[in-house]
SELOVEX-866930 format. One record per residue (C-alpha): residue number from 1; residue in one letter; x, y, z. Coordinates in Angstrom, 1 decimal. Layout:
REM residues N
<marti NUM, 'A', <X, Y, Z>>;
...
***
This chain:
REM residues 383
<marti 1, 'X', <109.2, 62.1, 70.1>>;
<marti 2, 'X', <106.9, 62.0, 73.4>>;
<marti 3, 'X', <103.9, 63.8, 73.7>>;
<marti 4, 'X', <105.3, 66.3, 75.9>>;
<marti 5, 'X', <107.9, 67.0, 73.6>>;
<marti 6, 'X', <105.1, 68.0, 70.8>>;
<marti 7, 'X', <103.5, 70.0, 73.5>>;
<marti 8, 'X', <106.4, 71.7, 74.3>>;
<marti 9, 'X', <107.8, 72.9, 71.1>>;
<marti 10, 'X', <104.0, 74.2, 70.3>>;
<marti 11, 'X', <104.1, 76.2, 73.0>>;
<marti 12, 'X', <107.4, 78.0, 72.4>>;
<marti 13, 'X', <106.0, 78.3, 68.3>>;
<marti 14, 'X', <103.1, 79.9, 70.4>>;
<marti 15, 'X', <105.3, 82.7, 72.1>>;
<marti 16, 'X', <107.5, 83.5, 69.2>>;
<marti 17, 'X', <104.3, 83.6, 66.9>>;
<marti 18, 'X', <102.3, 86.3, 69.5>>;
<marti 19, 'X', <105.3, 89.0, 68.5>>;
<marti 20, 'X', <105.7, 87.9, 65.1>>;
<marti 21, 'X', <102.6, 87.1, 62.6>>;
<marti 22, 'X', <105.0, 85.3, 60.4>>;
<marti 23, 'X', <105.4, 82.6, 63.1>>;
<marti 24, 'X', <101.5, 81.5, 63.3>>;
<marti 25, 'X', <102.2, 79.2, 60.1>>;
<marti 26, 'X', <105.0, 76.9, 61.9>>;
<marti 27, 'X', <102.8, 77.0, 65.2>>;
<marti 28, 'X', <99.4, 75.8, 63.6>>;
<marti 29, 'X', <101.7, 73.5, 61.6>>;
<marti 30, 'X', <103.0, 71.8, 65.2>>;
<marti 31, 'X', <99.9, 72.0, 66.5>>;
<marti 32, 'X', <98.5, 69.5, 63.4>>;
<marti 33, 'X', <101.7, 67.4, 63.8>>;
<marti 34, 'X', <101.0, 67.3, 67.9>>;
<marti 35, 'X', <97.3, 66.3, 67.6>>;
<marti 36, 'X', <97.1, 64.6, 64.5>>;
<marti 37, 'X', <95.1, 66.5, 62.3>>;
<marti 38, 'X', <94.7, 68.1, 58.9>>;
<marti 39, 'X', <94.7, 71.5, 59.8>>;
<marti 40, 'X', <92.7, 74.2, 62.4>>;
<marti 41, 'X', <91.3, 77.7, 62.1>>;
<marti 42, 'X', <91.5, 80.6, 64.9>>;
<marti 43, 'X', <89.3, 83.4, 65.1>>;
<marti 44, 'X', <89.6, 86.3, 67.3>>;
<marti 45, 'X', <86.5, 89.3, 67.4>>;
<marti 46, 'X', <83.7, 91.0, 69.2>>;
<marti 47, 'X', <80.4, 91.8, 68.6>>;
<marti 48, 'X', <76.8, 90.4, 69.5>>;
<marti 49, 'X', <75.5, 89.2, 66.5>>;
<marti 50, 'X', <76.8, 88.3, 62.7>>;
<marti 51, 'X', <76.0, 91.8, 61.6>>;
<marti 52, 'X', <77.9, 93.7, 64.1>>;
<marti 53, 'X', <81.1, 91.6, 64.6>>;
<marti 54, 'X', <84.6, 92.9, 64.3>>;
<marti 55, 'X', <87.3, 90.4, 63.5>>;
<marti 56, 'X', <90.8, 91.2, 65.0>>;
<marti 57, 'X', <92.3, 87.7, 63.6>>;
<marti 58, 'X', <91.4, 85.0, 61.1>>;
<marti 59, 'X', <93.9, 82.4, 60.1>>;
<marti 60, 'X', <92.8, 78.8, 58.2>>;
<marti 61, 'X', <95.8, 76.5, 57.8>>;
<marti 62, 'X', <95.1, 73.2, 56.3>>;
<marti 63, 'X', <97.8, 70.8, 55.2>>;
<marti 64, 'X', <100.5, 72.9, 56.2>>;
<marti 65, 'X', <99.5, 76.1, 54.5>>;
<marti 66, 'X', <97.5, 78.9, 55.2>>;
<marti 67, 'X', <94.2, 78.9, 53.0>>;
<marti 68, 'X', <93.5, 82.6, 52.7>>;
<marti 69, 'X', <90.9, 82.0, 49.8>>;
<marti 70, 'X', <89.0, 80.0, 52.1>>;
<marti 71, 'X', <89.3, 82.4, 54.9>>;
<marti 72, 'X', <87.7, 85.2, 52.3>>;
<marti 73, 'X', <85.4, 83.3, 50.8>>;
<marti 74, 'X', <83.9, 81.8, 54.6>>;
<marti 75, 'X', <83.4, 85.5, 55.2>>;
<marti 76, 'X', <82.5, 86.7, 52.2>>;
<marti 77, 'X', <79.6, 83.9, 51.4>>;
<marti 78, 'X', <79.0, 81.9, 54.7>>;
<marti 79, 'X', <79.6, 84.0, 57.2>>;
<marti 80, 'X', <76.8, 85.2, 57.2>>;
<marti 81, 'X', <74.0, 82.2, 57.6>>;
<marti 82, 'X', <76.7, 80.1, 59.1>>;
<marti 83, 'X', <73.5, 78.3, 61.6>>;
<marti 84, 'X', <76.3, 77.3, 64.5>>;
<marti 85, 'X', <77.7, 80.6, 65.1>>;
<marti 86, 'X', <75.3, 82.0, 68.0>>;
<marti 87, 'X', <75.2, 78.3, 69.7>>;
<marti 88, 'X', <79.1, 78.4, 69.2>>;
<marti 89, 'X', <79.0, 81.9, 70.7>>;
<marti 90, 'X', <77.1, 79.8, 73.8>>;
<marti 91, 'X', <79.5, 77.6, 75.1>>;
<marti 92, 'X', <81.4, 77.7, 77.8>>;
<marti 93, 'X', <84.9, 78.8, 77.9>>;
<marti 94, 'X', <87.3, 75.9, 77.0>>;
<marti 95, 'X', <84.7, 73.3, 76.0>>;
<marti 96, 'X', <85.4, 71.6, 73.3>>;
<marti 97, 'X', <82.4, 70.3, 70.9>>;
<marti 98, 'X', <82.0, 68.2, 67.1>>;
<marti 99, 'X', <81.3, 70.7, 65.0>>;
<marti 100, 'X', <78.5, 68.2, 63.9>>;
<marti 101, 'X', <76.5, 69.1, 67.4>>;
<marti 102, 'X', <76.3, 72.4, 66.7>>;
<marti 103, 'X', <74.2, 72.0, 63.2>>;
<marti 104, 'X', <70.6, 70.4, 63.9>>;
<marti 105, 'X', <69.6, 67.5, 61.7>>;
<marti 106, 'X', <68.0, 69.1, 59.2>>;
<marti 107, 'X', <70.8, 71.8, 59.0>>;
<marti 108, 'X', <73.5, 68.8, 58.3>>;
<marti 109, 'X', <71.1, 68.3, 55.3>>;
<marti 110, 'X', <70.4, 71.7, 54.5>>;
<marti 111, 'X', <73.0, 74.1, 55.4>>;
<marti 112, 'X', <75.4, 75.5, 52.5>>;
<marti 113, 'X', <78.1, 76.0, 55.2>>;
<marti 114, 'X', <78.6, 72.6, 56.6>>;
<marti 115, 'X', <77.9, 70.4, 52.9>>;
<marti 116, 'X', <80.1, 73.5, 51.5>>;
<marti 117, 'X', <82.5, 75.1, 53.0>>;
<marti 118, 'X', <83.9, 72.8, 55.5>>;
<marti 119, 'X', <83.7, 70.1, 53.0>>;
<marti 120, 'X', <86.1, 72.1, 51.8>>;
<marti 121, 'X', <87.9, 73.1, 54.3>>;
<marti 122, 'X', <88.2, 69.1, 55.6>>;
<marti 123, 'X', <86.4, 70.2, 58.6>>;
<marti 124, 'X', <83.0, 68.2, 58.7>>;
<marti 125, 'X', <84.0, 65.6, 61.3>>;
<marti 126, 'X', <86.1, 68.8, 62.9>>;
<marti 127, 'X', <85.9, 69.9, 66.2>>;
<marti 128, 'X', <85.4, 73.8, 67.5>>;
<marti 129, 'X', <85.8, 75.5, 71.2>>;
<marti 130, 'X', <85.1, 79.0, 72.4>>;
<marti 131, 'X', <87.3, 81.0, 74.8>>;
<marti 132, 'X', <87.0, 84.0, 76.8>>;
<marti 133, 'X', <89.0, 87.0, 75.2>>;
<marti 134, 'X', <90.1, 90.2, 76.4>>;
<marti 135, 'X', <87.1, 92.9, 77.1>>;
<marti 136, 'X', <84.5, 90.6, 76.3>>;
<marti 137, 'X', <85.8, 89.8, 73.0>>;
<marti 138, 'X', <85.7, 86.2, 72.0>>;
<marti 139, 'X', <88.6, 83.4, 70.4>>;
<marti 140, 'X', <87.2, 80.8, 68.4>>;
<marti 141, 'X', <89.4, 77.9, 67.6>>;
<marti 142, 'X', <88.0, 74.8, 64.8>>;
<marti 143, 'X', <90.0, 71.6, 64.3>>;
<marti 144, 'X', <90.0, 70.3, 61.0>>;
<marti 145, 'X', <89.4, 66.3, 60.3>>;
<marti 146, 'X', <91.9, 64.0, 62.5>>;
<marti 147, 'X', <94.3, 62.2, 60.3>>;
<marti 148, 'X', <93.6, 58.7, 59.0>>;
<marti 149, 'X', <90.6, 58.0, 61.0>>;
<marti 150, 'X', <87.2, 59.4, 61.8>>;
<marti 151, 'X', <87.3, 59.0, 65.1>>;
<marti 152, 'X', <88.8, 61.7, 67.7>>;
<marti 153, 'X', <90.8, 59.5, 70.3>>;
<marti 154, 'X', <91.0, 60.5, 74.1>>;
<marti 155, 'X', <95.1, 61.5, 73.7>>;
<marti 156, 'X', <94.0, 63.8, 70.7>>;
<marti 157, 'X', <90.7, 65.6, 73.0>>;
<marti 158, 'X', <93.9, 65.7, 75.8>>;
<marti 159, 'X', <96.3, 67.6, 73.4>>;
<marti 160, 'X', <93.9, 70.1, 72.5>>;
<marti 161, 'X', <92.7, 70.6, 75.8>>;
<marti 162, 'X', <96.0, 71.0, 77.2>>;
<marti 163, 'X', <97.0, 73.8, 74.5>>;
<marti 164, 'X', <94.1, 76.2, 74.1>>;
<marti 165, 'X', <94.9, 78.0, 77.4>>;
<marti 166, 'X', <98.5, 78.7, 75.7>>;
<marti 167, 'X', <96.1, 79.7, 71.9>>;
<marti 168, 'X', <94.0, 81.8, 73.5>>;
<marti 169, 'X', <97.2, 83.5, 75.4>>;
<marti 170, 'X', <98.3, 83.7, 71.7>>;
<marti 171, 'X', <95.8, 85.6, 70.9>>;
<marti 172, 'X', <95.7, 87.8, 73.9>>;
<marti 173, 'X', <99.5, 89.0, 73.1>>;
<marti 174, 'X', <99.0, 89.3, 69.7>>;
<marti 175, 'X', <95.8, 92.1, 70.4>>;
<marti 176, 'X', <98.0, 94.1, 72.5>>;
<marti 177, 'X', <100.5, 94.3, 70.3>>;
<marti 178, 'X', <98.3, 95.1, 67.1>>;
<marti 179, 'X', <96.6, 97.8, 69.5>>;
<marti 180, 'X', <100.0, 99.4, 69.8>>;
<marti 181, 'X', <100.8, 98.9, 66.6>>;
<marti 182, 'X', <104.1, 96.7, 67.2>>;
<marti 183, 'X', <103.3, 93.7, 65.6>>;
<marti 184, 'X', <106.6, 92.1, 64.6>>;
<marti 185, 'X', <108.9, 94.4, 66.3>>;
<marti 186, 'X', <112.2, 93.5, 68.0>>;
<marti 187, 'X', <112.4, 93.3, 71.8>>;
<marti 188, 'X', <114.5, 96.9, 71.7>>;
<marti 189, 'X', <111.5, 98.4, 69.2>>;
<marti 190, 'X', <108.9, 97.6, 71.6>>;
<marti 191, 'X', <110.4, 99.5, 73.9>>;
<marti 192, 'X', <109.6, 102.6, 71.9>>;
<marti 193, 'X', <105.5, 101.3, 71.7>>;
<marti 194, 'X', <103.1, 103.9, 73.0>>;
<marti 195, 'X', <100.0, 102.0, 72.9>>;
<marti 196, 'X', <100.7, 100.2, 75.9>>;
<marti 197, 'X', <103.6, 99.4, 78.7>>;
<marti 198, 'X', <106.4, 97.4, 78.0>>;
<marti 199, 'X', <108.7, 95.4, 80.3>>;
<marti 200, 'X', <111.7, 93.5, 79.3>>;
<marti 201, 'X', <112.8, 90.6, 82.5>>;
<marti 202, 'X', <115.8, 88.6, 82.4>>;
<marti 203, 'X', <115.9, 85.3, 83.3>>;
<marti 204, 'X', <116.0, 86.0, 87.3>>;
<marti 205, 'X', <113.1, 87.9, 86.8>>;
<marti 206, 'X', <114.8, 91.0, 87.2>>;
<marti 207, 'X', <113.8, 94.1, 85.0>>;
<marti 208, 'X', <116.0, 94.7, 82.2>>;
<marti 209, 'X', <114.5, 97.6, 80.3>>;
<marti 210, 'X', <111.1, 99.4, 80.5>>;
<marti 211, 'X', <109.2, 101.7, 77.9>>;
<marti 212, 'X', <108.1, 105.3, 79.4>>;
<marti 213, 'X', <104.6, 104.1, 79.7>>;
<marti 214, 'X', <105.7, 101.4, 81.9>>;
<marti 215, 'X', <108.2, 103.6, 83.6>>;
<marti 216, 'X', <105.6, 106.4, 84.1>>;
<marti 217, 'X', <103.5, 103.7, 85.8>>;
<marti 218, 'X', <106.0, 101.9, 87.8>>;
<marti 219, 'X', <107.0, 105.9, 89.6>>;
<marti 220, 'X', <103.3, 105.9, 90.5>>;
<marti 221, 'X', <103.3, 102.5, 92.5>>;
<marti 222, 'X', <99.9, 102.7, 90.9>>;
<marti 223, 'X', <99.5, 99.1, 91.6>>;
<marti 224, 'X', <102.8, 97.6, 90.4>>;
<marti 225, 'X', <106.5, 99.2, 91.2>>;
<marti 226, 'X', <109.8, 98.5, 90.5>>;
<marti 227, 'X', <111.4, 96.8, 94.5>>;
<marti 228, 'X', <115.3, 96.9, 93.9>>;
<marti 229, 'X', <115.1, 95.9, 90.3>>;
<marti 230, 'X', <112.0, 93.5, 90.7>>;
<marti 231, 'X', <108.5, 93.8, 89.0>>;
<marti 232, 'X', <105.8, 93.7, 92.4>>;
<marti 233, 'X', <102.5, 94.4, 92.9>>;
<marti 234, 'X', <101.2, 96.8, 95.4>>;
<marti 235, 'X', <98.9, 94.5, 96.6>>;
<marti 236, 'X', <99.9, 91.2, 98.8>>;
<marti 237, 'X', <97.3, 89.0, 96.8>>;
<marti 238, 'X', <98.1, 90.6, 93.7>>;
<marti 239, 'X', <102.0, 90.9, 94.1>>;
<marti 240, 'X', <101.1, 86.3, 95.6>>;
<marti 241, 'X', <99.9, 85.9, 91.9>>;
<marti 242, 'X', <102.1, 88.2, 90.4>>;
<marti 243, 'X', <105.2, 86.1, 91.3>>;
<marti 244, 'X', <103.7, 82.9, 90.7>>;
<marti 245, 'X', <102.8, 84.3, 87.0>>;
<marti 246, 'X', <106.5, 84.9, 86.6>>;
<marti 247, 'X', <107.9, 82.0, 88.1>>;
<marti 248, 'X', <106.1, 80.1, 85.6>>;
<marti 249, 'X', <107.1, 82.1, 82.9>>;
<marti 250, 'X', <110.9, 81.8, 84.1>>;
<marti 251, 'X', <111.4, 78.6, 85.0>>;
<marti 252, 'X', <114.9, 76.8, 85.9>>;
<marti 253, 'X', <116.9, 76.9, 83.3>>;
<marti 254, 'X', <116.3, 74.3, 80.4>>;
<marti 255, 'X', <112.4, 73.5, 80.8>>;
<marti 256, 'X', <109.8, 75.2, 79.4>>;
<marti 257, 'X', <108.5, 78.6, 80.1>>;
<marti 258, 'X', <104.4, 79.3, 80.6>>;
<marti 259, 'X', <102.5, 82.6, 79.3>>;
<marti 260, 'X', <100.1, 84.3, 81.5>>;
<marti 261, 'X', <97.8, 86.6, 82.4>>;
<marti 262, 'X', <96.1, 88.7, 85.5>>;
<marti 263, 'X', <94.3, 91.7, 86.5>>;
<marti 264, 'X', <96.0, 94.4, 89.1>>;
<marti 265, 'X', <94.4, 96.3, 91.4>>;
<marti 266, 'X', <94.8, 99.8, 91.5>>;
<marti 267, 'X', <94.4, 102.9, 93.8>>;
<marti 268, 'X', <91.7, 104.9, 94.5>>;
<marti 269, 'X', <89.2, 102.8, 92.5>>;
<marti 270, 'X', <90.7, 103.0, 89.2>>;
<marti 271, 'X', <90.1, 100.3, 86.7>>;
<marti 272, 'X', <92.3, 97.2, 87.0>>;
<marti 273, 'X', <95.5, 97.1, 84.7>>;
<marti 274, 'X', <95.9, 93.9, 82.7>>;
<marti 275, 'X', <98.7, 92.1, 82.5>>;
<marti 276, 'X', <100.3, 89.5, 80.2>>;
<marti 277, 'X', <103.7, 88.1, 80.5>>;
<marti 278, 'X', <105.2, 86.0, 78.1>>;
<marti 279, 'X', <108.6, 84.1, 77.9>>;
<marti 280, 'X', <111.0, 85.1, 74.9>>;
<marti 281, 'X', <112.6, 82.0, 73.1>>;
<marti 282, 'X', <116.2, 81.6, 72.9>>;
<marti 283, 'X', <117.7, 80.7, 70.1>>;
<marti 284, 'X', <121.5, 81.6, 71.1>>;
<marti 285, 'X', <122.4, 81.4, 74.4>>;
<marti 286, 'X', <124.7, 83.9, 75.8>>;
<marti 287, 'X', <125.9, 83.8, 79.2>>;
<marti 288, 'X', <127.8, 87.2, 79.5>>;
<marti 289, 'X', <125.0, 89.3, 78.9>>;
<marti 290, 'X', <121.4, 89.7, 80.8>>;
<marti 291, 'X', <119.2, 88.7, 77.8>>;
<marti 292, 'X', <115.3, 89.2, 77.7>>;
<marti 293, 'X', <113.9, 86.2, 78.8>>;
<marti 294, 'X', <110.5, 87.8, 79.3>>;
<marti 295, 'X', <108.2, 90.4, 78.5>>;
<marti 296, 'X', <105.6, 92.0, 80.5>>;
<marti 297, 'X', <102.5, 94.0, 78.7>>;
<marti 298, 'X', <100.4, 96.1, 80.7>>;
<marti 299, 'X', <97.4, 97.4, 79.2>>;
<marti 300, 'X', <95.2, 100.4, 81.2>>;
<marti 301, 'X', <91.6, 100.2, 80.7>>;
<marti 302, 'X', <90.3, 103.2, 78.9>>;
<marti 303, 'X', <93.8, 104.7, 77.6>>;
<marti 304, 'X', <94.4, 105.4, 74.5>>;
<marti 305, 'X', <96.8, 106.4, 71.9>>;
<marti 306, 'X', <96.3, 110.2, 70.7>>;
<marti 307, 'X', <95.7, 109.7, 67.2>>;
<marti 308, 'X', <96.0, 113.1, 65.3>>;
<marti 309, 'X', <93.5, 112.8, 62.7>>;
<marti 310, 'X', <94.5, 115.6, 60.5>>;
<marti 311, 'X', <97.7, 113.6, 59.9>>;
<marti 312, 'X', <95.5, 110.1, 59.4>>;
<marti 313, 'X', <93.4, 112.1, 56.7>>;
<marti 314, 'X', <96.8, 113.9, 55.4>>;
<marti 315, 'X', <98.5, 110.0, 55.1>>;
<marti 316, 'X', <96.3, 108.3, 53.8>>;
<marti 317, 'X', <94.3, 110.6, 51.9>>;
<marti 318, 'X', <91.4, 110.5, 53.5>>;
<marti 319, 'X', <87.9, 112.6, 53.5>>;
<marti 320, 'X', <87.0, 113.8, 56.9>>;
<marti 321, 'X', <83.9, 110.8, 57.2>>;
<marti 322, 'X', <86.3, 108.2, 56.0>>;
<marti 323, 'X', <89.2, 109.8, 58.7>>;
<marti 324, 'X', <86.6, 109.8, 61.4>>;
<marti 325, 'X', <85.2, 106.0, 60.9>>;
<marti 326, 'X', <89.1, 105.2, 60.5>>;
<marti 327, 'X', <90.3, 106.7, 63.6>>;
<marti 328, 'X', <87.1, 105.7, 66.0>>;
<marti 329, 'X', <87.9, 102.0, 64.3>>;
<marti 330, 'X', <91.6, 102.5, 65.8>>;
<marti 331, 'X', <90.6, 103.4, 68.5>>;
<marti 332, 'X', <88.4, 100.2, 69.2>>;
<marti 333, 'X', <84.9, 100.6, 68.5>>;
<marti 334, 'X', <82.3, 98.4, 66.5>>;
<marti 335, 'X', <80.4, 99.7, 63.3>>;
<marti 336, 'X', <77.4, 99.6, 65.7>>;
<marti 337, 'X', <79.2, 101.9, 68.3>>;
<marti 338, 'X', <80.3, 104.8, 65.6>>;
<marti 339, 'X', <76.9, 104.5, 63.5>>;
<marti 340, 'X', <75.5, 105.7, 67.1>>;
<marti 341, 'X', <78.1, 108.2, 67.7>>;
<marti 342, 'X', <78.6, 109.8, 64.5>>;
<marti 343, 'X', <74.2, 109.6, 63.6>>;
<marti 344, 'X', <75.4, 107.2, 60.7>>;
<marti 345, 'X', <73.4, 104.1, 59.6>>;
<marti 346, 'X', <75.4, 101.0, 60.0>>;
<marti 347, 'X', <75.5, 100.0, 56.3>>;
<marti 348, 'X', <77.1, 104.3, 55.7>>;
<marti 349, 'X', <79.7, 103.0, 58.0>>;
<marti 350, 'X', <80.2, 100.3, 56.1>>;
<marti 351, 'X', <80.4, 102.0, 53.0>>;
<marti 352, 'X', <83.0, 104.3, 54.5>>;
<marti 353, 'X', <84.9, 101.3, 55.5>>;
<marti 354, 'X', <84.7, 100.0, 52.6>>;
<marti 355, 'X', <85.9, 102.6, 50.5>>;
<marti 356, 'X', <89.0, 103.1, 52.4>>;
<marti 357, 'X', <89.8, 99.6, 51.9>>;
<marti 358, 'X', <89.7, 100.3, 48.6>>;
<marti 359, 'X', <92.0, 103.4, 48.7>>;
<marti 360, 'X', <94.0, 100.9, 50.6>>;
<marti 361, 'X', <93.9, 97.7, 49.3>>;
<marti 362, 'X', <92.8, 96.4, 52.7>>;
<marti 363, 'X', <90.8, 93.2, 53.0>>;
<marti 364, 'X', <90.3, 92.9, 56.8>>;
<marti 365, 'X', <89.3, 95.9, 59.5>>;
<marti 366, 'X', <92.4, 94.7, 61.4>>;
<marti 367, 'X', <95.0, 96.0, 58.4>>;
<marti 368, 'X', <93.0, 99.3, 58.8>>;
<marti 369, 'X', <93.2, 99.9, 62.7>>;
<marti 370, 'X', <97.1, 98.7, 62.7>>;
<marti 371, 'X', <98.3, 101.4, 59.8>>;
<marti 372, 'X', <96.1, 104.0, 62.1>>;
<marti 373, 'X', <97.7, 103.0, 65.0>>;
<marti 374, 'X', <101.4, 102.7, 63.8>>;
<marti 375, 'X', <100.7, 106.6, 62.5>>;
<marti 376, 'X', <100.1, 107.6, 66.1>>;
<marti 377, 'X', <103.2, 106.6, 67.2>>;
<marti 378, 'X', <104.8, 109.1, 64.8>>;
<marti 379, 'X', <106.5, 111.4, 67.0>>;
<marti 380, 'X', <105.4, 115.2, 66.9>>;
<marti 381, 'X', <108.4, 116.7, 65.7>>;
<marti 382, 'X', <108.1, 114.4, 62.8>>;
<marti 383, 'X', <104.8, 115.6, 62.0>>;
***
């Protein structure tokens, strides 16, 4: 199998993975096979420092299989003195470092993290990369050990290179879809997600089915419309990229399709909508019927799901603290943010947060914010 081959087959692992958490295994899996190495980590969060960071996504496969006890116990004992995490949080987007640069000398003595945990986790000769994430959030990605040698070689550096745009669109996809609680759906169950606007494209490009936040939007012309059954932006530049982003994400028939993203300008000063598009895989073809071949997300700055917080503290059983913390969680701020809102310390926040996972069962914010967010899309004549 060529190295294109490899590349390709990640990539489509990559799309199918973004609407369905299940698929993340077989991608990070490919991704191994592809650059020859024992296994690789991905972390997506936001936050400043090690006290005030909120992880959306934490995944460590190694060998094959995810290693959850070593994601808990990283976080749980690590975490927080791991020495490389603020020069990590330095690099540029994209570059791509030996985790052994980012520990001084004495620290590749000293430090519990690197002589413990990555020893474990078959990562010491590893190598990490930051990249830019939606609304200044940030998407870590760490290699483990290559395979059979200690040396990285320049094919292996080219491979990785070559894929983290399509991780880090991964990622992207995957947050607006866990913000709209529709991680996993079908493409006809997105259609009913609230959280943000939906758009189903066939393989011409033209639009096969739209949610009513999408709808609602494209009415407006508020910077993109529906043109005679075609997604375009109101803007020449805008609309220039617009169509590139779907011509690559709906290429000729047979070759690979690209994920992408952009910002769209709207009227009267409004904050830009976002945009992802990403291609759906096939895995039956069918030629008498205009099947999804792509989706298009669209995500408006500032707008949220109502979330009813009476029926959040109802549900789950809440008190009104831990219902507040809860629903301010959903609704995307840090522990930092709601201790300042709400006149809390940090560490009552915490204990809030804490106790709900309890309630719960939860081991990770993210579980939290997607069972608030799938209760605001409860219609209200269920309620």
């Amino acid at each position: 199998m060529s190295n294109q081959d490899r590349f390709d087959r990640v990539v489509a692992a990559l799309h199918d993975a973004a609407f369905d958490d299940a698929g993340w295994l077989t991608a990070s899996s490919l991704i191994d096979e592809a650059c020859r190495m024992k296994g690789n980590g991905l972390v997506h969060g936001e936050g400043q420092t090690q006290d005030d960071i909120e992880i959306f996504l934490a995944r460590f496969c190694i060998d094959g299989e995810r290693r959850e006890d070593l994601e808990h116990e990283y976080f749980d004992v690590y975490y927080p003195g791991d020495e490389r995490l603020p020069r990590l949080r330095q690099l540029p987007d994209r570059r791509l470092v030996h985790v052994r640069s980012l520990y001084t000398e004495q620290e590749l003595k000293t430090s519990p993290t690197y002589n413990e945990s990555l020893t474990r986790a078959q990562s010491q000769n590893g190598l990490n990369a930051r990249m830019d994430g939606p609304n200044g959030s940030r998407i870590i990605w760490v290699t483990a050990d290559p395979v059979g040698t200690d040396e990285w070689s320049s094919d292996q550096i080219e491979m990785l290179e070559h894929l983290m745009p399509h991780v880090r669109q991964y990622a992207c996809v995957r947050q607006v879809l866990a913000d709209a609680g529709a991680l996993g759906a079908s493409l006809a169950a997105l259609l009913d997600t609230t959280g943000s606007g939906v758009i189903q494209l066939d393989r011409r490009g033209r639009i096969v089915a739209a949610n009513d936040s999408a709808s609602a939007l494209l009415r407006r012309d508020d910077g993109l419309s529906d043109q005679g059954g075609y997604l375009q932006a109101r803007l020449p530049s805008d609309n220039a990229r617009l169509q590139t982003l779907l011509a690559r994400a709906l290429p000729p028939f047979g070759a690979q399709g690209a994920s992408g993203s952009m910002t769209v300008r709207r009227a009267h000063s409004q904050p830009r909508l976002v945009l992802h598009v990403s291609p759906v895989v096939d895995r039956e073809l069918d030629f008498r019927t205009r099947r999804v071949a792509a989706l298009a997300l669209l995500v408006e700055p500032g707008g949220r799901m109502r979330i009813d917080r009476g029926l959040v503290a109802t549900i789950l059983g809440l008190t009104p603290s831990e219902t507040e913390v809860a629903v301010l969680l959903a609704e995307g701020h840090t522990v930092r943010d709601i201790a300042e809102a709400t006149d809390r310390r940090e560490s009552t926040v915490r204990w809030h947060i804490k106790h709900i996972f309890n309630k719960h069962g939860f081991n990770r914010q993210m579980e939290l914010v997607q069972l608030v967010l799938s209760l605001a899309a409860i219609p209200d004549s269920g309620r």
